[in-house]
DSSP file (Angstrom, degrees, kcal/mol; ACC not computed):
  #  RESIDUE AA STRUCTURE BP1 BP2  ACC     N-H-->O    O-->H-N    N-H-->O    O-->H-N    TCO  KAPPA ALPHA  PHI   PSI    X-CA   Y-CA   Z-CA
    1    1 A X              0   0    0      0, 0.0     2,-0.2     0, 0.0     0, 0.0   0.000 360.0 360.0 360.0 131.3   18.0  120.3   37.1
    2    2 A X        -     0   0    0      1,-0.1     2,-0.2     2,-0.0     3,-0.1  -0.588 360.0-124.3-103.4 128.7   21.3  118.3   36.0
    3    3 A X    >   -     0   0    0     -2,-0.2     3,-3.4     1,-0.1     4,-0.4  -0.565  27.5-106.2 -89.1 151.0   20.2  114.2   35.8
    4    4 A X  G >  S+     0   0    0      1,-0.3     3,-4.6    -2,-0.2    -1,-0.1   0.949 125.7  59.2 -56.5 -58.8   22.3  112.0   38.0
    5    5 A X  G 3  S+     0   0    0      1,-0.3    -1,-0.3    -3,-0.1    21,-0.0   0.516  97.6  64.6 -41.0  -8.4   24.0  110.8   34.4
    6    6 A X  G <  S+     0   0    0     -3,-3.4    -1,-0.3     2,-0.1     2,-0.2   0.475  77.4 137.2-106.1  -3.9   24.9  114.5   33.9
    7    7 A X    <   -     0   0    0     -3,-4.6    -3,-0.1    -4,-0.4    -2,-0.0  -0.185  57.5-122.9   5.0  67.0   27.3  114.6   36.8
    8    8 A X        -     0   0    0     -2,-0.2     2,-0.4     1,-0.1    -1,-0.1  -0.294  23.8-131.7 -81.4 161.6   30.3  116.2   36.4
    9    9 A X        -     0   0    0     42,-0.4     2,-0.1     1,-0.1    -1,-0.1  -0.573  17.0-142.9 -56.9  98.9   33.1  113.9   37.2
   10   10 A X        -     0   0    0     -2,-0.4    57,-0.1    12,-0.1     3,-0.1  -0.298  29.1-108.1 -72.5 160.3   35.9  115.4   39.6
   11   11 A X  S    S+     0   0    0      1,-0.1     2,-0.3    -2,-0.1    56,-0.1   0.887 104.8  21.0 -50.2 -43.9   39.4  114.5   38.9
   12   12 A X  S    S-     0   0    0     54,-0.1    -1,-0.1    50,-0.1    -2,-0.1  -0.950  80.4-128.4-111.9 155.4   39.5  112.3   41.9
   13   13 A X        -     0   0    0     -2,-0.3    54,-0.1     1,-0.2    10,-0.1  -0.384  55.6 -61.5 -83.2 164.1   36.5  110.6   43.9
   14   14 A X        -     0   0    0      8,-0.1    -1,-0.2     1,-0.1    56,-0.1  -0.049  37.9-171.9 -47.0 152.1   36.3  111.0   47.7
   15   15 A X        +     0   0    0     -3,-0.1     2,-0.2     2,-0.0    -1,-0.1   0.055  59.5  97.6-136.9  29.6   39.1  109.7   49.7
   16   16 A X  S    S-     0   0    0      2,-0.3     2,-0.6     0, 0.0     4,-0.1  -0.488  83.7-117.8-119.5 176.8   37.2  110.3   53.3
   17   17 A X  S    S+     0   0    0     -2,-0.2     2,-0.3     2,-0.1    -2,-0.0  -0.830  84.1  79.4-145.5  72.0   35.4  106.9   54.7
   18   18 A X  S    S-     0   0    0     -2,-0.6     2,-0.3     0, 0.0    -2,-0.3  -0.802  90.3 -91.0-179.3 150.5   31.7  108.3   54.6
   19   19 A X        -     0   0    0     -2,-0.3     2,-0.2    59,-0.1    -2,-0.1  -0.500  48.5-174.8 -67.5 140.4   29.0  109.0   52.2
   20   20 A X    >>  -     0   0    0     -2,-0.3     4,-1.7     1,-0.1     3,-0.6  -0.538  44.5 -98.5-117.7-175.9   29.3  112.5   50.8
   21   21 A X  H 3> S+     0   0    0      1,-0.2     4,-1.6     2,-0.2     5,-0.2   0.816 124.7  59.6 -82.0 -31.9   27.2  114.3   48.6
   22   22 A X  H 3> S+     0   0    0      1,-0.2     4,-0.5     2,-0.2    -1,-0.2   0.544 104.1  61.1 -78.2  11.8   29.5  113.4   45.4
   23   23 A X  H <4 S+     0   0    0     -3,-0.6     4,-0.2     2,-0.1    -2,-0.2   0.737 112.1  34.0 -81.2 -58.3   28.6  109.5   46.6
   24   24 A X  H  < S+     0   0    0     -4,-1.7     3,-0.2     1,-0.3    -2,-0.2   0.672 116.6  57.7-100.9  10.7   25.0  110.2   46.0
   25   25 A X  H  < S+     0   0    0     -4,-1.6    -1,-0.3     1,-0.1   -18,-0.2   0.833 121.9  29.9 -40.2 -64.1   25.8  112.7   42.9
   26   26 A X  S  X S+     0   0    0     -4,-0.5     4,-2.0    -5,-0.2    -2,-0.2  -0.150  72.7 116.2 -97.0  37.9   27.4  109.9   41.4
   27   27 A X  T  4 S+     0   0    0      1,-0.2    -1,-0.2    -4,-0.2     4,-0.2   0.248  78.6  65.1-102.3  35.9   26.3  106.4   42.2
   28   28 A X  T  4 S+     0   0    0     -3,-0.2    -1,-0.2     2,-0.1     4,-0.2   0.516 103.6  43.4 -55.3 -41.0   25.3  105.9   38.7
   29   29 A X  T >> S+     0   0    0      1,-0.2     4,-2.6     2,-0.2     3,-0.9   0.914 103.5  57.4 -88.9 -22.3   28.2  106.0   37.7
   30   30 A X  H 3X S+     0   0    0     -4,-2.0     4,-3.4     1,-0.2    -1,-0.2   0.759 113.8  47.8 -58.7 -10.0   30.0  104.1   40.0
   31   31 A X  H 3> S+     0   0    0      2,-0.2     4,-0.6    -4,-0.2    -1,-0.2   0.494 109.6  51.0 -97.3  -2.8   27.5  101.3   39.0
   32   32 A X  H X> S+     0   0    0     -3,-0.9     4,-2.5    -4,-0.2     3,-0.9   0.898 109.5  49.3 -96.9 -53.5   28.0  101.9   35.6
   33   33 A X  H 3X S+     0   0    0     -4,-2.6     4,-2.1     1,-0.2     3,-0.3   0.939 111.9  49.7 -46.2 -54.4   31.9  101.7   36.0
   34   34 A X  H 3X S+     0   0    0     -4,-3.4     4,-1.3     2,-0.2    -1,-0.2   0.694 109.0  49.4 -62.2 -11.8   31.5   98.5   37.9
   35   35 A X  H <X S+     0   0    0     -3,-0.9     4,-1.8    -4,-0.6    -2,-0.2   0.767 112.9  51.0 -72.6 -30.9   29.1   96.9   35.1
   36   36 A X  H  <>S+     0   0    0     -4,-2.5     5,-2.8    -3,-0.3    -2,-0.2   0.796 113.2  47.4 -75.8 -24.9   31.9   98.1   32.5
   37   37 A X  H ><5S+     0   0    0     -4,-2.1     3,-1.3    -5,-0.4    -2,-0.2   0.937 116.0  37.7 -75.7 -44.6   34.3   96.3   34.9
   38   38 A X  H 3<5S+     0   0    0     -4,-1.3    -2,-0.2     1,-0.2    -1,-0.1   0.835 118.7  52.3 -66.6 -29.1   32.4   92.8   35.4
   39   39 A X  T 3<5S-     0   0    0     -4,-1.8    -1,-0.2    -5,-0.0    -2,-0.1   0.237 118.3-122.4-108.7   9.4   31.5   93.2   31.6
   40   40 A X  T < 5 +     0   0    0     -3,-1.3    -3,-0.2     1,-0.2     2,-0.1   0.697  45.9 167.2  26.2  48.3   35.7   93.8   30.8
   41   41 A X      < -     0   0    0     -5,-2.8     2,-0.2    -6,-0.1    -1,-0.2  -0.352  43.0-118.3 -55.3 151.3   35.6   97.0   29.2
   42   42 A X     >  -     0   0    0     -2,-0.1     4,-1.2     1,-0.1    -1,-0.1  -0.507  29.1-117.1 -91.3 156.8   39.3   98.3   29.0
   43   43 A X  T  4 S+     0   0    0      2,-0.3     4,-0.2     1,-0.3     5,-0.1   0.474 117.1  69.6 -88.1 -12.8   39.4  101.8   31.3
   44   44 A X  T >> S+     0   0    0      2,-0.2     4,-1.3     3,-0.1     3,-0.6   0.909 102.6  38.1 -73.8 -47.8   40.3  103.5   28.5
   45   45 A X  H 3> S+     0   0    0      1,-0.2     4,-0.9     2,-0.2     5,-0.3   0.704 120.0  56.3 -84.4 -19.4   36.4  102.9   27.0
   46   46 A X  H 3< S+     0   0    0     -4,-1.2    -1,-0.2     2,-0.2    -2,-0.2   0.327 100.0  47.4-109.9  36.2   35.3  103.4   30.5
   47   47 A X  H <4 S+     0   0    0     -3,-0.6     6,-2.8    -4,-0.2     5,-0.4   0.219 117.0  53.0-127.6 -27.8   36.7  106.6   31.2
   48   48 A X  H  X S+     0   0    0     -4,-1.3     4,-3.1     4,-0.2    -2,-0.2   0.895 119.2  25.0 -43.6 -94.4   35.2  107.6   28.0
   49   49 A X  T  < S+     0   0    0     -4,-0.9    -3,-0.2     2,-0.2    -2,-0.1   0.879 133.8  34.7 -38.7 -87.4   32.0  106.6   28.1
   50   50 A X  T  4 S+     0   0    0     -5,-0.3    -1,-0.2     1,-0.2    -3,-0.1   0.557 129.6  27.6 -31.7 -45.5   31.5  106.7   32.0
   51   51 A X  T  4 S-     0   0    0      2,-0.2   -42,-0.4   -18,-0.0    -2,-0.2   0.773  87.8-126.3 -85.8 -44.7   33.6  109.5   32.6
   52   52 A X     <  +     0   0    0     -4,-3.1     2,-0.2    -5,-0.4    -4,-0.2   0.706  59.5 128.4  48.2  49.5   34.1  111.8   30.2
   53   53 A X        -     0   0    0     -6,-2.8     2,-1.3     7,-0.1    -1,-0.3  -0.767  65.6-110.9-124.8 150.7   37.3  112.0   30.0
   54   54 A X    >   -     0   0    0     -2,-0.2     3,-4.2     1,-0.2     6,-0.3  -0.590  23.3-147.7 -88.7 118.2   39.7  111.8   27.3
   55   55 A X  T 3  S+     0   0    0     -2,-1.3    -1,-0.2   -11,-0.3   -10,-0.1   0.681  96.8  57.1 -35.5 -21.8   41.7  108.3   27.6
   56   56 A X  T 3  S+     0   0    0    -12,-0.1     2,-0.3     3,-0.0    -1,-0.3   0.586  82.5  96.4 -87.4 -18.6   44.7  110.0   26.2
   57   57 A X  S X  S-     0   0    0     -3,-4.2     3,-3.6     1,-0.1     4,-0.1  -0.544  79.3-123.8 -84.6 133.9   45.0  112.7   28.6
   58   58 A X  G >  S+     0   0    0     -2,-0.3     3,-0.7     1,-0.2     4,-0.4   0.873 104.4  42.6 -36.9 -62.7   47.5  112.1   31.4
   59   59 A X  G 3> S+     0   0    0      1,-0.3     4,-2.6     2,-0.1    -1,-0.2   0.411  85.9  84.0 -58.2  -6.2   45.3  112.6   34.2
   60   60 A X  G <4 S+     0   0    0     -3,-3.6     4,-0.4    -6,-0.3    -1,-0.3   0.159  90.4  52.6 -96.2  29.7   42.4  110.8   33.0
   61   61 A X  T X> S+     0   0    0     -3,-0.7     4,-2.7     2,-0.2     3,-0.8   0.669 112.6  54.3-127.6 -81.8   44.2  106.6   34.5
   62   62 A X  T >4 S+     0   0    0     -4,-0.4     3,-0.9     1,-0.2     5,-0.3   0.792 113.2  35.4 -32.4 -80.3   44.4  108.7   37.7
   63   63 A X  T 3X S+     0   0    0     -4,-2.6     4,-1.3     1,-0.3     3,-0.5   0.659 116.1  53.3 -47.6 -30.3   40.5  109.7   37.7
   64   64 A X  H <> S+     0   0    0     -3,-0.8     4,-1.9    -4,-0.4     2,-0.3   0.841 111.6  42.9 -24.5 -65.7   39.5  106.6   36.4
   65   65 A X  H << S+     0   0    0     -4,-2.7    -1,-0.2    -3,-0.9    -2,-0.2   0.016 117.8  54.2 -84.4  30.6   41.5  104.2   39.5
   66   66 A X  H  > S+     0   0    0     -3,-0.5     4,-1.6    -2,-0.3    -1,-0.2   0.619 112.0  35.0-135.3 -54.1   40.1  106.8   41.6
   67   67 A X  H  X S+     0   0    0     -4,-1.3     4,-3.6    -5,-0.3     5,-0.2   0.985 116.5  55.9 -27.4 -80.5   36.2  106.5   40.5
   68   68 A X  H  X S+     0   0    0     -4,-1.9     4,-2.2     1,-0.3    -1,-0.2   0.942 109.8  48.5 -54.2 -44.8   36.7  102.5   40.1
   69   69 A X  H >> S+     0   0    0     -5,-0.3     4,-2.1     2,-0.2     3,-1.2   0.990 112.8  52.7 -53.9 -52.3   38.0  102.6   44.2
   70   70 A X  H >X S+     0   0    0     -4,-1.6     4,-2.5     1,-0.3     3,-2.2   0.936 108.9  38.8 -11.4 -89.5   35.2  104.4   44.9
   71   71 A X  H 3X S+     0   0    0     -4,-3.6     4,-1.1     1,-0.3    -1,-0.3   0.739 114.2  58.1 -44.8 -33.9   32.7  102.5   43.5
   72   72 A X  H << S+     0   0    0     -4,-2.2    -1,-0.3    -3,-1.2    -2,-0.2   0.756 115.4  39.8 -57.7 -48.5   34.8   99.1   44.9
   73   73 A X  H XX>S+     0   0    0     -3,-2.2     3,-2.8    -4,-2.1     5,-1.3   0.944 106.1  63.7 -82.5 -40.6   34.4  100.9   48.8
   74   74 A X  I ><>S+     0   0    0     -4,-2.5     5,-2.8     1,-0.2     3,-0.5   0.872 103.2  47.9 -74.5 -44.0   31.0  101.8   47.8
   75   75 A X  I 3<5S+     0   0    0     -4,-1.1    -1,-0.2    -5,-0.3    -2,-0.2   0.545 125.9  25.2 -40.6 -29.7   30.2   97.8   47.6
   76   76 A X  I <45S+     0   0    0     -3,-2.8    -1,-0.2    -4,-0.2    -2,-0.2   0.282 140.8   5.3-147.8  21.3   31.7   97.0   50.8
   77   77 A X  I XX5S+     0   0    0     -4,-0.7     4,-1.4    -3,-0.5     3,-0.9   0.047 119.8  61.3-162.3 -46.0   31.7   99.8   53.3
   78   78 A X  I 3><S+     0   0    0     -5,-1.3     4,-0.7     2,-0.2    -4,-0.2   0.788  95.8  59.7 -68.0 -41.0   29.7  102.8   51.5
   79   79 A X  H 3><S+     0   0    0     -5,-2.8     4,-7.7    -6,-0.3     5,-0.3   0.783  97.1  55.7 -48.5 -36.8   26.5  101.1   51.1
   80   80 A X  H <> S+     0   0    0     -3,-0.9     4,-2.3     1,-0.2    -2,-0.2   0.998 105.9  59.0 -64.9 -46.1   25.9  100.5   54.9
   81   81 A X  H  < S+     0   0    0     -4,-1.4    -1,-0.2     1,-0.2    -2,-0.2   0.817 113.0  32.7 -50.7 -46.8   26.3  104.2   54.8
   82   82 A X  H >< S+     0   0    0     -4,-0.7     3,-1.8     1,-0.2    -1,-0.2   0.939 102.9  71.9 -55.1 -43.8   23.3  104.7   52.3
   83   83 A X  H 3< S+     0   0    0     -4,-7.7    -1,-0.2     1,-0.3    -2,-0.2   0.829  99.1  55.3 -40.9 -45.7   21.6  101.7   53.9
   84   84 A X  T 3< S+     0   0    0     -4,-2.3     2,-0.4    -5,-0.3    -1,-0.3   0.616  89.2  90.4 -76.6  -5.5   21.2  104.8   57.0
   85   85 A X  S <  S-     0   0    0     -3,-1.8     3,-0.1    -4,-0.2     0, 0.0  -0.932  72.2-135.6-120.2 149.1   19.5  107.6   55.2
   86   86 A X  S    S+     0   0    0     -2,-0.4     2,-0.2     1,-0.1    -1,-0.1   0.657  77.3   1.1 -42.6 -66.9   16.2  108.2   54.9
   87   87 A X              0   0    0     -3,-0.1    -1,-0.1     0, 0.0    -3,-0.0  -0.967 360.0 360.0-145.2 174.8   16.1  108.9   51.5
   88   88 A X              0   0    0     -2,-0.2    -2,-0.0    -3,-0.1    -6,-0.0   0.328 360.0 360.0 -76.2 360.0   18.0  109.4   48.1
């Protein structure tokens, strides 16, 4: 069994306006990206860390702002969504 922290990361996060199954794959990390955001990690150390992606690689600014909406929707629209199932 793969621990939530063991995730992998797709290249982009959901872009559909419901919880999905990669929401409740990943809400660790979105909460970890948003502690690295309040806490002003640069995206570079949190697409490391968080991600596991290499900062250097083109694509990895894209996955990063794509994660970090995520987690942003997840805050203000995404939650009510959890807030309705049963369980985790």
């Amino acid at each position: 069994m793969t621990s939530e922290l063991e995730q992998p990361v797709a290249d982009q996060a959901p872009l559909i306006e419901r919880f999905t199954d990669y929401d409740r794959a990943h809400l660790v990390t979105y909460l970890r990206l948003l502690d690295a955001a309040r806490d002003g990690a640069d995206w570079r150390e949190a697409a490391r860390q968080v991600l596991a992606r290499d900062p250097d690689h083109p694509a990895s600014r894209a996955c990063w702002e794509s994660h970090m909406r995520r987690a942003e929707w997840m805050t203000h629209t995404g939650y009510k969504h959890l807030a309705s199932l049963r369980e985790l």
